[in-house]
C-alpha positions in Angstrom: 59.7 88.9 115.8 62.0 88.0 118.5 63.0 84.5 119.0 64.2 83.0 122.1 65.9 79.7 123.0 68.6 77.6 125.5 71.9 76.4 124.1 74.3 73.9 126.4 77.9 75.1 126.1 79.0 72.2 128.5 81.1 71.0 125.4 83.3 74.3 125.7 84.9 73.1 128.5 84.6 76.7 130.5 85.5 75.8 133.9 85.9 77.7 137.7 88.5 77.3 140.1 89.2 73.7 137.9 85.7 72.5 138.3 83.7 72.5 135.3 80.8 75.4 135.1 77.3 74.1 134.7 76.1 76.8 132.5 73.9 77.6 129.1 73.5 80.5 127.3 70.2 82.8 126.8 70.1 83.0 123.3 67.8 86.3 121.6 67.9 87.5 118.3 65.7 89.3 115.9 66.1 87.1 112.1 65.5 90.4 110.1 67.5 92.8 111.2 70.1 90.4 113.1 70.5 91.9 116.4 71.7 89.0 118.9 71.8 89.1 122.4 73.5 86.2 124.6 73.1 85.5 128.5 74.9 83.0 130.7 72.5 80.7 132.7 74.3 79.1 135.8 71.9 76.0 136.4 68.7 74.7 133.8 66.4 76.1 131.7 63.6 77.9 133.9 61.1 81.1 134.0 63.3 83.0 135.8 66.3 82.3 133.3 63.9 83.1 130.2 62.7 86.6 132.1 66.2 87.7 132.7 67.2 86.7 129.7 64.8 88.3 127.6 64.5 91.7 129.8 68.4 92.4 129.6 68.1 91.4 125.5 65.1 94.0 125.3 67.2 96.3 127.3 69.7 95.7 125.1 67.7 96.5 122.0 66.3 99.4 123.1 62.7 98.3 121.9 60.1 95.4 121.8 59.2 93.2 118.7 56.0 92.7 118.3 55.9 88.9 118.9 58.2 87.0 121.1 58.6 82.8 120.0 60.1 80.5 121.9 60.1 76.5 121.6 57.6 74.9 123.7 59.7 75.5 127.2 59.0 72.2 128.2 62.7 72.0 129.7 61.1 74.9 132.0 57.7 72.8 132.5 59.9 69.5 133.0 57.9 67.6 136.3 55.7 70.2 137.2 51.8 69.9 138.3 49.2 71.1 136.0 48.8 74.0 138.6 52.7 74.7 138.9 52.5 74.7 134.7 49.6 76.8 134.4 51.5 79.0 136.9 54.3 79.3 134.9 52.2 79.9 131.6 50.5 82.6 133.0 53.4 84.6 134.5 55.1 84.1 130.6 51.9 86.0 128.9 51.9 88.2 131.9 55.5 89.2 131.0 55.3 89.3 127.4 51.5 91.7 128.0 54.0 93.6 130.5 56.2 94.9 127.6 54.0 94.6 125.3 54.6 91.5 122.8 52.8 88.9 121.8 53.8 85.6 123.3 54.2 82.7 120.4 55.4 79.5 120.3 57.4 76.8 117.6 55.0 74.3 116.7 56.7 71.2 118.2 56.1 69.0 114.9 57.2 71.3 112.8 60.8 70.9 112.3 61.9 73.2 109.7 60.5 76.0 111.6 62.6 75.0 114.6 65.4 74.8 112.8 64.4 77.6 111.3 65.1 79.7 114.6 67.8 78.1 115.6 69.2 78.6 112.1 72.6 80.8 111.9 72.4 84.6 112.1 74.4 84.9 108.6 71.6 83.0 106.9 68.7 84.7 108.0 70.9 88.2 107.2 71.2 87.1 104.0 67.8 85.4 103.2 65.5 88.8 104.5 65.5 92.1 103.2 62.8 93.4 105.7 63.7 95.8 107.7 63.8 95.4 111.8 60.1 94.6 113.0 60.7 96.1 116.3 59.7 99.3 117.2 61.0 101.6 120.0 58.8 101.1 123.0 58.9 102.0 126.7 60.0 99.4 128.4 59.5 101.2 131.9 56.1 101.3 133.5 55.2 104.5 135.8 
């Protein structure tokens, strides 16, 4: 399983030309086998930062987990129509069917299991023996 979220870094001060950078970071990793992958987002949470996110992380990896999870996006869905929404889910299981994963998601009420994903990387090394659940794919259509 891959799992996918946003983190703000606004508190790290990074800043261009003495103006401060409105950025986040693209955060991927796998919890079993610890592999992370980390992408800077110049503006909000969106689609189009998740995609290029996850492409370069599976890019990265050199294969596909099986499942992808993220939280519930709704940073990405923030005051869109129903149509604009149903848009947006549909190009996310389009991308995930694309490469081959199944598309999950954190059940919102279910805090331990959020936390859960956004738990350090040295915990979830340490709590799993299992090996890496992802396995070499193409990741290329012809």
């Amino acid at each position: 399983m891959g799992l996918s979220d946003f983190t703000e870094v606004t508190d790290l001060g990074v800043t261009v030309a003495g103006q401060n950078l409105d950025c986040r970071l693209y955060h991927f990793r796998l919890p079993f086998s610890g592999f992370e992958h980390a992408h800077v987002v110049l503006g909000g949470e969106s689609f189009v930062a998740l995609a290029e996110g996850l492409q370069n992380a599976l890019w990265a990896l050199g294969g596909v987990p099986e499942q992808h999870r993220t939280d519930s996006l709704s940073a990405a869905f923030h005051n869109l129509s129903a149509d604009a929404e149903a848009d947006l889910t549909t190009r996310y299981e389009a991308f995930c069917a694309y490469y081959g994963m199944t598309p999950t998601r954190n059940n919102p009420a279910s805090v331990t299991r959020t936390a859960r994903s956004r738990a350090p990387t040295a915990i979830s090394r340490a709590s799993s023996k299992t090996p890496c659940c992802c396995a070499p794919r193409a990741t290329s259509r012809t």
